[in-house]
TORZADO-92547 format. One record per residue: residue in three letters; x, y, z of N, C-alpha, C in turn. Coordinates in steps of 0.02 Angstrom, whole numbers, plus 50000, padded with zeros to 5 digits. Layout:
ALAXYZXYZXYZ...
// end
This chain:
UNK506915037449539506475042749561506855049349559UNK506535052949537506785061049552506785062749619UNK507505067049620507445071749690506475074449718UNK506235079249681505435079849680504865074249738UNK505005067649689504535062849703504925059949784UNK505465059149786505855055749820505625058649889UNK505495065549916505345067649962504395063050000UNK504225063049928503395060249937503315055549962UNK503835050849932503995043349940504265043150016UNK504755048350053504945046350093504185045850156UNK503645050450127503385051450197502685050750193UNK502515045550143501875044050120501635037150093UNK501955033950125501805025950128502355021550098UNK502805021450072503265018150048503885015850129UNK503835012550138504185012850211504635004950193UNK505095004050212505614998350238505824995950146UNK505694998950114505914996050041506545001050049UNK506974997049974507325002049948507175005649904UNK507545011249908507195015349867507075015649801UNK506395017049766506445015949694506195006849669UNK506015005349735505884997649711505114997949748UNK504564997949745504174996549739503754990249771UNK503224988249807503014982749859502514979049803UNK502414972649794502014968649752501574966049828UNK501214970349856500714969849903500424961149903UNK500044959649833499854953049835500054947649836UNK500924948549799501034944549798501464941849849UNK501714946449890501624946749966501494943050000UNK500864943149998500294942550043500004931550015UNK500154932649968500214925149933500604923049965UNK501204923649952501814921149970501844917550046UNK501494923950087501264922350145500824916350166UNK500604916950131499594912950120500144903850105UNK500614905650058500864897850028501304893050069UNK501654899250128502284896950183501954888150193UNK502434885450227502194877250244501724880650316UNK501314875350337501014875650418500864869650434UNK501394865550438501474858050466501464858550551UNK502074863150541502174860550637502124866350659UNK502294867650720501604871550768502254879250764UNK503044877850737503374880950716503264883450635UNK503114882250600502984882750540502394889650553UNK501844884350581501244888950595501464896750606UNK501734895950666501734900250692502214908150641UNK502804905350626503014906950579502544909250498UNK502234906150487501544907750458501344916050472UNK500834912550527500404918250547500794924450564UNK501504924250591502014932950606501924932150540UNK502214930150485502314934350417501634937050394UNK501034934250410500424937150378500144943050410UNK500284942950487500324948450534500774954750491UNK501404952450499502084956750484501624962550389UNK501234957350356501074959850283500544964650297UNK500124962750342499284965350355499574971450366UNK500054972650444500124978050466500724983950416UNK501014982250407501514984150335500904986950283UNK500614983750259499954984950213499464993950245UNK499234990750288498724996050336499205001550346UNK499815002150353500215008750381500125011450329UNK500225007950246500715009850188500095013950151UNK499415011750154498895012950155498525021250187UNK498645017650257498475024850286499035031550271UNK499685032150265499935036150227499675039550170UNK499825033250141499595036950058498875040150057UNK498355038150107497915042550117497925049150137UNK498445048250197498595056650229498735059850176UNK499195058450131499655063050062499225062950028UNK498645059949998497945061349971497665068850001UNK497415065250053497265071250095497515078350105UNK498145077450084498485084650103498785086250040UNK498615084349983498615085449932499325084349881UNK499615078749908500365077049883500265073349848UNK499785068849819499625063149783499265065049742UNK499395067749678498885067749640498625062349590UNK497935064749583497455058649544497865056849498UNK497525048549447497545048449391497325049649331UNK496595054149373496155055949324495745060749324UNK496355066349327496275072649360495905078449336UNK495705074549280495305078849232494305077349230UNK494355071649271493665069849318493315072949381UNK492785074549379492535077349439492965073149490UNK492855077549555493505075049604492855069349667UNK492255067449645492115065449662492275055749628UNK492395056549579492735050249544493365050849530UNK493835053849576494545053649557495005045949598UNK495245045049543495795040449577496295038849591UNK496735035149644497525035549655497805028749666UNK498335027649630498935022649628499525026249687UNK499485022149731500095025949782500435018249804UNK501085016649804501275011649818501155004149786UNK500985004849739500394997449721499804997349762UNK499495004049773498835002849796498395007749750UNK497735004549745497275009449696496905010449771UNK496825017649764496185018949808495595025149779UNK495165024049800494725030349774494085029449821UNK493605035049785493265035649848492485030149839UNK492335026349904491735024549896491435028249890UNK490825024149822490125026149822489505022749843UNK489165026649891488505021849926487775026049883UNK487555019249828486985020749823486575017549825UNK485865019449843485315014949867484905016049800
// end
C-alpha cells in the first residue's frame, strides 16, 4: 500500500489485519461454519468464533460506510450516476439499495 491509501486503511474498516493483507470475509466465516461441534466445548468454541466473525464483519462494514460517506472511498464506477455507484472496501461490495414497486 502507499503512504496515501495507508492512512484510509488505517481508519476505515480494515482493523486487526496486517497491513497490506486483506480479510477473505467468507471464507472466514466458512471456516467458522466447518469448526467440529461435538462437545459442549467444541460448541461453544464454535459459536465465539462465529460471534468473534459477525462482529469483526459489522464494524469493518460500518467503517467503510462512514469513509463512503465522508467521501474517502471512492466508487468503482465513478463515471455512473451516483445513484448506481459502487464500492469494494475491504472485501466488501456495497452499494446502494434499490426499492421498486
Amino acid at each position: 500500500l502507499n503512504r496515501s491509501y495507508e492512512g484510509v486503511h488505517d481508519g476505515y474498516g480494515i482493523v486487526g489485519v496486517e497491513r497490506g493483507m486483506l480479510r477473505d470475509w467468507n471464507d472466514e466465516y466458512q471456516l467458522c461454519i466447518e469448526m467440529p461441534s461435538v462437545t459442549i466445548e467444541e460448541k461453544m468454541q464454535r459459536c465465539a468464533a462465529i460471534d468473534r466473525i459477525q462482529k469483526e464483519f459489522v464494524e469493518a462494514a460500518i467503517n467503510a460506510v462512514r469513509g463512503i460517506l465522508n467521501g474517502h472511498i471512492p466508487p468503482i464506477n465513478p463515471d455512473d450516476p451516483p445513484h448506481v455507484h459502487a464500492y469494494v472496501y475491504n472485501q466488501i461490495f456495497i452499494s446502494l439499495a434499490s426499492f421498486r414497486s
